[in-house]
C-alpha positions as CSV (number, residue, x, y, z in Angstrom):
1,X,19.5,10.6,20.1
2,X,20.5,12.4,17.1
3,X,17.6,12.4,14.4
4,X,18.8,10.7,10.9
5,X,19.8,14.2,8.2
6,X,17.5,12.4,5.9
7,X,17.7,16.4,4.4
8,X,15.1,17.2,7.0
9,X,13.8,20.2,6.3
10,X,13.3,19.4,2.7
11,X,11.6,16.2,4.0
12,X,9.4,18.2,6.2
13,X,7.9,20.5,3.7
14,X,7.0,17.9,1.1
15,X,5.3,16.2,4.0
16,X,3.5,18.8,4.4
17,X,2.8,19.4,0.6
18,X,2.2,16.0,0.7
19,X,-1.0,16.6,3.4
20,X,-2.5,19.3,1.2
21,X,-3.6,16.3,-1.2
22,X,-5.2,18.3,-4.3
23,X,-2.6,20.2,-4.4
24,X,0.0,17.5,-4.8
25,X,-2.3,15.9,-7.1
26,X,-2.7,18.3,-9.5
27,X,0.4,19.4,-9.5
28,X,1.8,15.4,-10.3
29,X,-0.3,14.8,-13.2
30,X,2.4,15.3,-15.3
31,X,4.3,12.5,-13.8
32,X,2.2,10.1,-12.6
33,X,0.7,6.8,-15.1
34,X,-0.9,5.4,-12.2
35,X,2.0,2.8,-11.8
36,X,1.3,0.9,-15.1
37,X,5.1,0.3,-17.2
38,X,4.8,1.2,-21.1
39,X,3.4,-2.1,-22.6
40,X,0.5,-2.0,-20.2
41,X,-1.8,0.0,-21.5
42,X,-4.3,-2.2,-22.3
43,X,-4.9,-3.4,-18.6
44,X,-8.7,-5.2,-17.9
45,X,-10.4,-6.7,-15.3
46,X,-9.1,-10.2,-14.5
47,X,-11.1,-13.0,-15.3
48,X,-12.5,-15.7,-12.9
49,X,-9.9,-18.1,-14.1
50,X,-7.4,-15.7,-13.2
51,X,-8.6,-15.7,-9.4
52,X,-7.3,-18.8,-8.8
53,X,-4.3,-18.7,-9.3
54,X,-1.3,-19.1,-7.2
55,X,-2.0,-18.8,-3.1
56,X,-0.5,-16.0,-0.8
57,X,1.5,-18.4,1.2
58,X,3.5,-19.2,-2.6
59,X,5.3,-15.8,-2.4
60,X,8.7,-14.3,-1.5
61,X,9.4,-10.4,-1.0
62,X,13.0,-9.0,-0.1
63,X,13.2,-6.7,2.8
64,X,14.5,-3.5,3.5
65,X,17.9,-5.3,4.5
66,X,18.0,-7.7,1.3
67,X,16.9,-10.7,3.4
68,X,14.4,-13.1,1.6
69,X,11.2,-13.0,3.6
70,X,8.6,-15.9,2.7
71,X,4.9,-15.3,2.6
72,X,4.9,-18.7,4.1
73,X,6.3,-17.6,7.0
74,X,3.2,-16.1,7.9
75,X,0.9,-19.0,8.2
76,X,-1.5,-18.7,10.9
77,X,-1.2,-14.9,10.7
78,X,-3.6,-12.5,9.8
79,X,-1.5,-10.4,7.6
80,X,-1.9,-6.5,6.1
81,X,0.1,-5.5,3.1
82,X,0.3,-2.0,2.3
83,X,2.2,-0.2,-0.4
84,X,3.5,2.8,1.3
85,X,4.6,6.8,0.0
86,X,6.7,8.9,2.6
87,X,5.1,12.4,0.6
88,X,1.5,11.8,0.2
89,X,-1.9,12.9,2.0
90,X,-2.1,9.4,3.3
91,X,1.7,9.2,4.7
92,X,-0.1,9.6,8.7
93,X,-2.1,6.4,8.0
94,X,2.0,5.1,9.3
95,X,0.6,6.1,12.9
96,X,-3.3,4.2,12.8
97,X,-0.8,1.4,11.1
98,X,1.9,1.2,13.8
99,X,-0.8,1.6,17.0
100,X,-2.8,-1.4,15.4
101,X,0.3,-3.5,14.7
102,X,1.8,-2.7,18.1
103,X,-1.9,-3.3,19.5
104,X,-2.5,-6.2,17.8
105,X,1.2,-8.2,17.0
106,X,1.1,-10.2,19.9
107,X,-2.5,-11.6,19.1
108,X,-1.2,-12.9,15.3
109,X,-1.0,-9.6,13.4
110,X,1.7,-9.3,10.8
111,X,2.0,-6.0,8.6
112,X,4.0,-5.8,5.4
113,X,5.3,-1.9,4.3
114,X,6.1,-2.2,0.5
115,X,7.2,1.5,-0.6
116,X,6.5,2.4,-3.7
117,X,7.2,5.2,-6.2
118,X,5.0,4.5,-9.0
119,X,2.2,7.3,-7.5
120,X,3.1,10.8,-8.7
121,X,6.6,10.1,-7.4
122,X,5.7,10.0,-3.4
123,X,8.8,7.6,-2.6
124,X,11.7,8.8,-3.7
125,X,14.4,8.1,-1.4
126,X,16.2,4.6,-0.8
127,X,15.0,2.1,1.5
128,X,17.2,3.4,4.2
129,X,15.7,6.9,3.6
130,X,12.1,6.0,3.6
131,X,13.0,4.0,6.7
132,X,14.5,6.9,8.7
133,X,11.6,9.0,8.0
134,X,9.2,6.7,9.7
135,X,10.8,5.8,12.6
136,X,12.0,9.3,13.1
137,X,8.0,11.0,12.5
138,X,6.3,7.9,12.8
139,X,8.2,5.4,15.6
140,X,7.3,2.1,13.0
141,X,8.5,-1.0,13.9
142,X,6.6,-3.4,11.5
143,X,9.0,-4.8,8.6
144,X,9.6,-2.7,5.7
145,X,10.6,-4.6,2.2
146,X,12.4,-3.2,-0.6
147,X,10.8,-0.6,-2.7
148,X,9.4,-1.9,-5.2
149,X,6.8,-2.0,-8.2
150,X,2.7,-3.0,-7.5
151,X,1.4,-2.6,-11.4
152,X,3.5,-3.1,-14.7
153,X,5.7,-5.4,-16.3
154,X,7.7,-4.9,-13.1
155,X,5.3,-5.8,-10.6
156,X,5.9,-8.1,-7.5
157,X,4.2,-11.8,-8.5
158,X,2.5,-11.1,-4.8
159,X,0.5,-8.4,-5.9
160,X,-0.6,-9.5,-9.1
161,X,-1.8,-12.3,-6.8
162,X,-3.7,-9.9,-4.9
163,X,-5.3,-8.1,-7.6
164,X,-6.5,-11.3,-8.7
165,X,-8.8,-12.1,-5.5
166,X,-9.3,-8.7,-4.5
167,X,-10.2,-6.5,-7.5
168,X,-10.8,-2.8,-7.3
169,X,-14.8,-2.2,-6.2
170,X,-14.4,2.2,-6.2
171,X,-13.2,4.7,-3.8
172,X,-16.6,4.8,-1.2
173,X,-17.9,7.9,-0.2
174,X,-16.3,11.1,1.6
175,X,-13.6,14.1,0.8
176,X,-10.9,12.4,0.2
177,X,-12.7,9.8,-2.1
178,X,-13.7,12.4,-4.5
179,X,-10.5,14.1,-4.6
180,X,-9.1,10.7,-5.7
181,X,-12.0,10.1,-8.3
182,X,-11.3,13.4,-10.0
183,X,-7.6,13.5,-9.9
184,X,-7.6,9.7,-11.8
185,X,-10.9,10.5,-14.2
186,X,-8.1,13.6,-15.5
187,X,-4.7,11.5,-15.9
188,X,-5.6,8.0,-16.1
189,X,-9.0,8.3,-18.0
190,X,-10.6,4.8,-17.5
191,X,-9.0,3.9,-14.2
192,X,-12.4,2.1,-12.9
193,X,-12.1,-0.6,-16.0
194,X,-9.6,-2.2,-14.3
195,X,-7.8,-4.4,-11.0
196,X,-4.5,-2.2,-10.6
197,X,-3.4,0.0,-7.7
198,X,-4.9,3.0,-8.2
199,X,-2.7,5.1,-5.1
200,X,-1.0,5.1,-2.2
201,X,-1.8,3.3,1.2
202,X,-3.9,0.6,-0.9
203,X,-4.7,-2.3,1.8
204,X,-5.1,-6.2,1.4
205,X,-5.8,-8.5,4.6
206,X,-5.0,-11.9,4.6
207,X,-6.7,-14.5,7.1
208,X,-5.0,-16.5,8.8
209,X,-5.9,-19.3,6.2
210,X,-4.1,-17.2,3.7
211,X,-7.1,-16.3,1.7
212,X,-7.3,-12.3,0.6
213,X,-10.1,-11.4,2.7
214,X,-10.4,-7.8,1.5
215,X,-9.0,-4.8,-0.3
216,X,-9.2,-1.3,1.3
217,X,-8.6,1.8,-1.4
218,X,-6.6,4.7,0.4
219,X,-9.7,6.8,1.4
220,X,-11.3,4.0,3.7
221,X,-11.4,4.9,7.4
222,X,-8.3,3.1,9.1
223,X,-11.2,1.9,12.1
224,X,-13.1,0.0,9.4
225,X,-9.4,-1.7,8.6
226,X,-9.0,-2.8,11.7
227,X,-12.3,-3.9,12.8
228,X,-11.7,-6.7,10.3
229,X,-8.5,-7.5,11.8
230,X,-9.8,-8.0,14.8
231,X,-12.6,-10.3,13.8
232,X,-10.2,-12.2,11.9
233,X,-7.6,-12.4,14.8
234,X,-11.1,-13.7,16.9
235,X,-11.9,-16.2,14.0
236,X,-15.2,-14.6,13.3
237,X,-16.1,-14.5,9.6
Protein backbone atom coordinates (compact mmCIF):
# COMPACT_ATOMS: atom_id res chain seq x y z
CA UNK A 1 0.00 0.00 0.00
CA UNK A 2 1.00 3.43 -0.91
CA UNK A 3 2.29 5.36 2.27
CA UNK A 4 0.10 8.75 2.95
CA UNK A 5 2.48 12.13 1.17
CA UNK A 6 2.00 13.60 4.56
CA UNK A 7 5.23 15.73 2.92
CA UNK A 8 7.39 12.82 3.99
CA UNK A 9 10.60 13.72 3.86
CA UNK A 10 10.03 16.96 5.62
CA UNK A 11 8.12 14.81 8.29
CA UNK A 12 11.12 12.55 8.59
CA UNK A 13 13.72 14.99 9.42
CA UNK A 14 11.81 16.89 12.12
CA UNK A 15 11.26 13.47 13.54
CA UNK A 16 14.44 13.11 13.70
CA UNK A 17 15.22 16.77 15.06
CA UNK A 18 12.57 15.99 17.15
CA UNK A 19 14.73 12.76 18.81
CA UNK A 20 17.76 15.09 19.36
CA UNK A 21 15.62 16.61 22.42
CA UNK A 22 18.00 19.59 23.61
CA UNK A 23 18.37 20.60 20.51
CA UNK A 24 14.71 21.06 19.71
CA UNK A 25 14.38 22.48 23.05
CA UNK A 26 16.60 25.07 22.89
CA UNK A 27 15.97 25.94 19.74
CA UNK A 28 11.76 26.37 20.73
CA UNK A 29 12.19 28.60 23.56
CA UNK A 30 11.16 31.32 21.62
CA UNK A 31 7.85 29.78 20.87
CA UNK A 32 6.89 27.75 23.51
CA UNK A 33 4.70 29.26 26.95
CA UNK A 34 4.36 25.90 28.23
CA UNK A 35 0.64 25.74 26.91
CA UNK A 36 -0.71 28.42 29.23
CA UNK A 37 -3.22 31.13 26.89
CA UNK A 38 -2.51 34.94 27.78
CA UNK A 39 -4.65 35.56 30.92
CA UNK A 40 -3.02 32.66 32.67
CA UNK A 41 -0.19 33.80 34.03
CA UNK A 42 -0.88 33.60 37.35
CA UNK A 43 -1.45 29.76 37.45
CA UNK A 44 -1.19 27.95 41.28
CA UNK A 45 -1.46 24.80 42.73
CA UNK A 46 -5.09 23.77 43.03
CA UNK A 47 -6.54 23.60 46.27
CA UNK A 48 -8.11 20.59 48.04
CA UNK A 49 -11.56 21.90 47.41
CA UNK A 50 -10.73 21.94 43.87
CA UNK A 51 -9.89 18.06 43.90
CA UNK A 52 -13.27 17.25 44.07
CA UNK A 53 -14.66 18.40 41.62
CA UNK A 54 -16.38 16.94 38.75
CA UNK A 55 -15.66 12.83 38.12
CA UNK A 56 -13.85 11.41 34.90
CA UNK A 57 -16.86 9.56 33.83
CA UNK A 58 -18.65 13.41 33.55
CA UNK A 59 -16.65 14.27 30.34
CA UNK A 60 -17.05 14.37 26.55
CA UNK A 61 -13.96 14.62 24.04
CA UNK A 62 -14.55 14.75 20.10
CA UNK A 63 -12.54 12.42 18.08
CA UNK A 64 -10.32 12.55 15.25
CA UNK A 65 -13.57 12.05 12.97
CA UNK A 66 -15.90 14.76 14.89
CA UNK A 67 -17.80 11.91 16.69
CA UNK A 68 -18.68 12.73 20.38
CA UNK A 69 -16.90 10.19 22.49
CA UNK A 70 -18.17 9.98 26.27
CA UNK A 71 -15.84 9.44 29.14
CA UNK A 72 -18.73 7.44 30.32
CA UNK A 73 -18.35 5.05 27.84
CA UNK A 74 -15.41 3.81 29.51
CA UNK A 75 -16.79 2.56 32.79
CA UNK A 76 -15.21 -0.46 33.90
CA UNK A 77 -12.08 0.41 31.92
CA UNK A 78 -8.80 1.12 33.01
CA UNK A 79 -8.15 4.09 30.81
CA UNK A 80 -4.65 6.06 29.74
CA UNK A 81 -4.91 9.56 28.41
CA UNK A 82 -2.00 10.99 26.84
CA UNK A 83 -1.48 14.31 25.08
CA UNK A 84 0.52 13.45 22.14
CA UNK A 85 3.39 15.56 19.65
CA UNK A 86 4.24 13.92 16.19
CA UNK A 87 7.95 16.01 16.46
CA UNK A 88 9.19 15.57 19.87
CA UNK A 89 11.93 13.33 21.77
CA UNK A 90 9.10 11.44 23.15
CA UNK A 91 7.11 10.86 19.68
CA UNK A 92 8.50 6.69 19.90
CA UNK A 93 6.71 6.41 23.34
CA UNK A 94 3.58 5.84 20.11
CA UNK A 95 5.31 2.15 19.91
CA UNK A 96 5.61 1.18 24.09
CA UNK A 97 1.83 2.88 23.80
CA UNK A 98 0.43 0.79 20.81
CA UNK A 99 2.27 -2.80 22.10
CA UNK A 100 0.57 -2.20 25.58
CA UNK A 101 -2.78 -1.21 24.22
CA UNK A 102 -2.72 -4.01 21.59
CA UNK A 103 -1.40 -6.25 24.65
CA UNK A 104 -3.62 -5.31 27.03
CA UNK A 105 -7.20 -4.06 25.00
CA UNK A 106 -8.79 -7.19 25.23
CA UNK A 107 -8.22 -7.36 29.16
CA UNK A 108 -10.17 -3.71 29.74
CA UNK A 109 -7.48 -1.31 28.54
CA UNK A 110 -8.66 1.83 26.82
CA UNK A 111 -6.06 4.62 25.63
CA UNK A 112 -7.00 8.17 24.65
CA UNK A 113 -4.41 10.14 22.03
CA UNK A 114 -5.14 13.88 22.47
CA UNK A 115 -2.58 15.82 20.07
CA UNK A 116 -1.56 18.84 21.06
CA UNK A 117 0.39 21.81 19.88
CA UNK A 118 0.76 23.95 22.86
CA UNK A 119 4.67 22.38 23.48
CA UNK A 120 7.23 24.30 21.35
CA UNK A 121 4.90 23.73 18.40
CA UNK A 122 5.42 19.65 18.10
CA UNK A 123 1.88 19.10 16.46
CA UNK A 124 1.38 20.97 13.73
CA UNK A 125 -0.52 19.22 11.14
CA UNK A 126 -4.42 18.39 11.18
CA UNK A 127 -5.85 15.59 12.70
CA UNK A 128 -5.78 13.68 9.53
CA UNK A 129 -1.96 14.48 9.31
CA UNK A 130 -0.95 13.54 12.80
CA UNK A 131 -3.02 10.43 12.16
CA UNK A 132 -1.19 9.36 8.98
CA UNK A 133 2.05 9.70 10.56
CA UNK A 134 1.34 7.19 13.29
CA UNK A 135 -0.11 4.60 11.59
CA UNK A 136 2.39 4.96 8.73
CA UNK A 137 5.73 4.97 11.44
CA UNK A 138 3.95 3.77 14.30
CA UNK A 139 0.96 1.07 13.12
CA UNK A 140 -1.54 2.84 16.13
CA UNK A 141 -4.75 1.75 16.35
CA UNK A 142 -6.01 3.25 19.72
CA UNK A 143 -8.55 6.23 19.13
CA UNK A 144 -7.19 9.54 18.40
CA UNK A 145 -9.38 12.76 19.41
CA UNK A 146 -9.19 16.10 17.98
CA UNK A 147 -6.25 18.20 18.62
CA UNK A 148 -6.83 20.16 21.17
CA UNK A 149 -5.68 22.43 24.16
CA UNK A 150 -4.52 20.72 27.89
CA UNK A 151 -3.63 24.32 29.85
CA UNK A 152 -5.32 27.82 29.23
CA UNK A 153 -8.50 29.43 28.83
CA UNK A 154 -8.85 26.86 26.08
CA UNK A 155 -8.37 23.80 27.82
CA UNK A 156 -10.47 20.55 27.59
CA UNK A 157 -12.88 20.55 31.01
CA UNK A 158 -11.25 16.78 31.18
CA UNK A 159 -7.99 17.80 31.83
CA UNK A 160 -8.55 20.45 34.17
CA UNK A 161 -10.22 17.51 35.86
CA UNK A 162 -7.10 15.74 35.83
CA UNK A 163 -4.93 18.28 37.01
CA UNK A 164 -7.15 18.55 39.89
CA UNK A 165 -6.53 14.85 41.29
CA UNK A 166 -3.36 14.37 39.84
CA UNK A 167 -1.04 17.40 40.39
CA UNK A 168 2.47 17.72 39.09
CA UNK A 169 5.02 15.88 41.87
CA UNK A 170 8.59 16.75 39.50
CA UNK A 171 10.27 15.16 36.59
CA UNK A 172 12.13 11.94 38.73
CA UNK A 173 15.47 11.22 38.09
CA UNK A 174 17.60 10.39 34.74
CA UNK A 175 18.78 12.20 31.28
CA UNK A 176 15.89 13.02 29.96
CA UNK A 177 14.47 14.45 33.36
CA UNK A 178 17.19 16.95 33.60
CA UNK A 179 16.97 18.01 30.09
CA UNK A 180 13.34 18.85 30.89
CA UNK A 181 14.10 20.57 34.22
CA UNK A 182 16.58 22.93 32.54
CA UNK A 183 14.82 23.69 29.35
CA UNK A 184 11.48 24.89 31.66
CA UNK A 185 13.69 26.57 34.67
CA UNK A 186 14.92 29.02 31.21
CA UNK A 187 11.39 29.66 29.49
CA UNK A 188 8.80 29.15 31.98
CA UNK A 189 10.68 30.28 35.23
CA UNK A 190 8.49 28.84 38.04
CA UNK A 191 7.03 25.91 36.21
CA UNK A 192 7.26 23.56 39.60
CA UNK A 193 4.60 26.22 41.45
CA UNK A 194 2.00 24.84 39.66
CA UNK A 195 -0.55 21.69 38.32
CA UNK A 196 -0.32 22.30 34.39
CA UNK A 197 1.17 20.15 31.66
CA UNK A 198 4.41 20.79 31.60
CA UNK A 199 5.28 18.65 27.93
CA UNK A 200 4.58 16.20 25.73
CA UNK A 201 3.61 12.52 26.39
CA UNK A 202 2.22 13.62 29.92
CA UNK A 203 0.15 10.38 31.26
CA UNK A 204 -2.95 9.99 33.58
CA UNK A 205 -4.50 6.42 34.33
CA UNK A 206 -7.85 5.93 35.32
CA UNK A 207 -9.11 2.79 37.29
CA UNK A 208 -11.69 1.15 36.39
CA UNK A 209 -13.76 3.00 39.11
CA UNK A 210 -12.92 6.13 37.35
CA UNK A 211 -10.70 7.59 39.88
CA UNK A 212 -7.25 9.26 38.49
CA UNK A 213 -4.97 6.79 39.88
CA UNK A 214 -1.73 8.50 38.73
CA UNK A 215 0.08 11.06 36.64
CA UNK A 216 3.33 10.05 34.71
CA UNK A 217 5.58 13.25 33.44
CA UNK A 218 7.11 12.49 29.92
CA UNK A 219 10.52 11.17 31.32
CA UNK A 220 9.03 8.20 33.32
CA UNK A 221 9.96 4.77 32.00
CA UNK A 222 6.97 3.51 29.81
CA UNK A 223 7.55 -0.21 32.03
CA UNK A 224 6.66 1.61 35.20
CA UNK A 225 3.31 2.88 33.13
CA UNK A 226 2.37 -0.19 32.50
CA UNK A 227 3.07 -2.09 35.47
CA UNK A 228 0.25 -0.03 36.94
CA UNK A 229 -1.99 -0.98 34.26
CA UNK A 230 -1.66 -4.21 34.73
CA UNK A 231 -2.25 -4.26 38.42
CA UNK A 232 -5.24 -2.17 37.88
CA UNK A 233 -6.54 -4.51 34.96
CA UNK A 234 -5.81 -7.47 38.02
CA UNK A 235 -7.71 -5.30 40.60
CA UNK A 236 -4.70 -5.00 42.81
CA UNK A 237 -4.35 -1.64 44.56
Amino acid sequence: MKRPDLRTSGSRVRLLAGLAFLVVCSGCADKMDNGRSNKVENTCRITRGEKKMGSFYGHTLTSRTGETVKTADLKGKVVLIVNTATECGFTPQYAPLEKMYRDLHAEGLEILDIPCNQFGGQAPGSDDEIHQFCTVHFNTTFPQMKKSEVNGENQLPLYAFLKSQQGFKGFGEGKMADILRGHLAKVNPGYEKNDDIKWNFTKFVIDRKGNVAARFEPPAEMAEVEALIRKLLAGEK
